[in-house]
C-alpha positions as CSV (number, residue, x, y, z in Angstrom):
1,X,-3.7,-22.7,14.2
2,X,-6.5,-24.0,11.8
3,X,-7.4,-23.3,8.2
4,X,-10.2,-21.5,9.9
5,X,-7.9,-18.3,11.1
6,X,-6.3,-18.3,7.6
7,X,-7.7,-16.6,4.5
8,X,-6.7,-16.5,0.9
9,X,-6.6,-13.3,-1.2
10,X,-5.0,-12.0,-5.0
11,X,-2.5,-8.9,-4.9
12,X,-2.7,-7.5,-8.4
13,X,-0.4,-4.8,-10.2
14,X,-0.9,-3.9,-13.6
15,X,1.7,-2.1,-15.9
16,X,0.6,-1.3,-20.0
17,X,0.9,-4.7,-21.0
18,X,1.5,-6.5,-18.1
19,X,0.0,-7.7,-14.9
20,X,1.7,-9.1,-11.8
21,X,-1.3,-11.9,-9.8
22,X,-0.1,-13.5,-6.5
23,X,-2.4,-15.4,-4.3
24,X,-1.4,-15.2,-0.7
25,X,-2.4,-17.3,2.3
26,X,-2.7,-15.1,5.4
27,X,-4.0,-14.7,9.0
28,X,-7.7,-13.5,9.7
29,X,-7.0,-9.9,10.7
30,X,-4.4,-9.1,8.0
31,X,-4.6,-5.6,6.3
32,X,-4.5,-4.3,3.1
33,X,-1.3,-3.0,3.5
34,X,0.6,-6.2,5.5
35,X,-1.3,-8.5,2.8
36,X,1.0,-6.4,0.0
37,X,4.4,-6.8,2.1
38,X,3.9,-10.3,2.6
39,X,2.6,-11.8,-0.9
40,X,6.0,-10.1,-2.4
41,X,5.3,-8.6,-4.8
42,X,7.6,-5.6,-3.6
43,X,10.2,-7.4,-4.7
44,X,8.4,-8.0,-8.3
45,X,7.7,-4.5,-8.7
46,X,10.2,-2.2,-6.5
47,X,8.6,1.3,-8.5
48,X,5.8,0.3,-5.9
49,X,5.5,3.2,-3.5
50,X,2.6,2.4,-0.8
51,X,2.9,6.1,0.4
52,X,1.8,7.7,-3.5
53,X,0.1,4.3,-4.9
54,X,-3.5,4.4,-4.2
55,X,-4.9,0.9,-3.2
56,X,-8.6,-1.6,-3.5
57,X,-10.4,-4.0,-3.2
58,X,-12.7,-5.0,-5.7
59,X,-12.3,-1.7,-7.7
60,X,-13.0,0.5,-4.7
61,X,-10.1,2.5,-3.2
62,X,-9.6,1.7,0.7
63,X,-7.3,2.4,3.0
64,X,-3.8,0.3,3.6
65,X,-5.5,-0.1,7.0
66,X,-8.6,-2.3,6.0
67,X,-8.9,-5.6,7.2
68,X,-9.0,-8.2,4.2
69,X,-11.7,-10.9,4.0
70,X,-11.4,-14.4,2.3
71,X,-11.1,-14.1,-0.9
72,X,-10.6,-10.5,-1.5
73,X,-8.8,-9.4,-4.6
74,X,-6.2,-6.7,-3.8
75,X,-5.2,-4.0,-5.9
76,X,-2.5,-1.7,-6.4
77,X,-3.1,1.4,-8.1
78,X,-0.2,3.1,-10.7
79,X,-0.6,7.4,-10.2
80,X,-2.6,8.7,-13.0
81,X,-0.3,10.3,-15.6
82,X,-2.5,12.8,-16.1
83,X,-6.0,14.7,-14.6
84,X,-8.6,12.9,-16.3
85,X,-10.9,16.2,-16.6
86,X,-8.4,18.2,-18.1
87,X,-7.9,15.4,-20.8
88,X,-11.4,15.6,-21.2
89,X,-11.5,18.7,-22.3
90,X,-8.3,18.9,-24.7
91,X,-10.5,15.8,-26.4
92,X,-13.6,18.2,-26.7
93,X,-11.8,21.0,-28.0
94,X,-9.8,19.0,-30.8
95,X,-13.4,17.6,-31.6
96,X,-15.0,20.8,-31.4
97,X,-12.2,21.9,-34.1
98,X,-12.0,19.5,-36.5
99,X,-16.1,20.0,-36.7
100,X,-15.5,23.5,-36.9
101,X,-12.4,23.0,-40.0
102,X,-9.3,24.3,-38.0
């Protein structure tokens, strides 16, 4: 096989403070999902559940199922802790209060 069926990609996890890079060398064809099994970083970060952590490339969500081009960046999503419009609006309303004098 030649370097020409082979491409190169980053898996990337982030934690608060912390962020887990592995370049991996794979077969043309690989997907998202077989490109996250085999850089290892599984066995880095076991909390990793592929069937509640969203994934991307590039900052756009895809599915485990896309095929990976040469240099794609993988990423591995953490679950939101919580809904980001509802925290939205607790922030407005504590605004709207201390502008008010509550």
């Amino acid at each position: 096989m030649g370097s020409a069926s082979k491409i190169r990609v980053e898996v990337v996890y982030a934690l608060p403070g912390r962020q887990t890079l592995l370049e991996a060398e794979l077969d043309a064809g690989t997907t998202v999902a077989r490109a996250i099994v085999q850089s290892g970083i599984l066995e880095r970060h076991p909390e990793i559940d592929l069937e509640r952590n969203a994934v991307g490339i590039f900052g756009r969500v895809v599915r485990p199922d896309a095929v990976l081009r040469d240099r794609d960046r993988v990423e591995i999503y953490r679950p939101l802790r919580a809904d980001p419009k509802e925290a939205r609006r607790r922030r407005a309303k504590r605004r709207a209060a201390v502008r008010s004098g509550r």
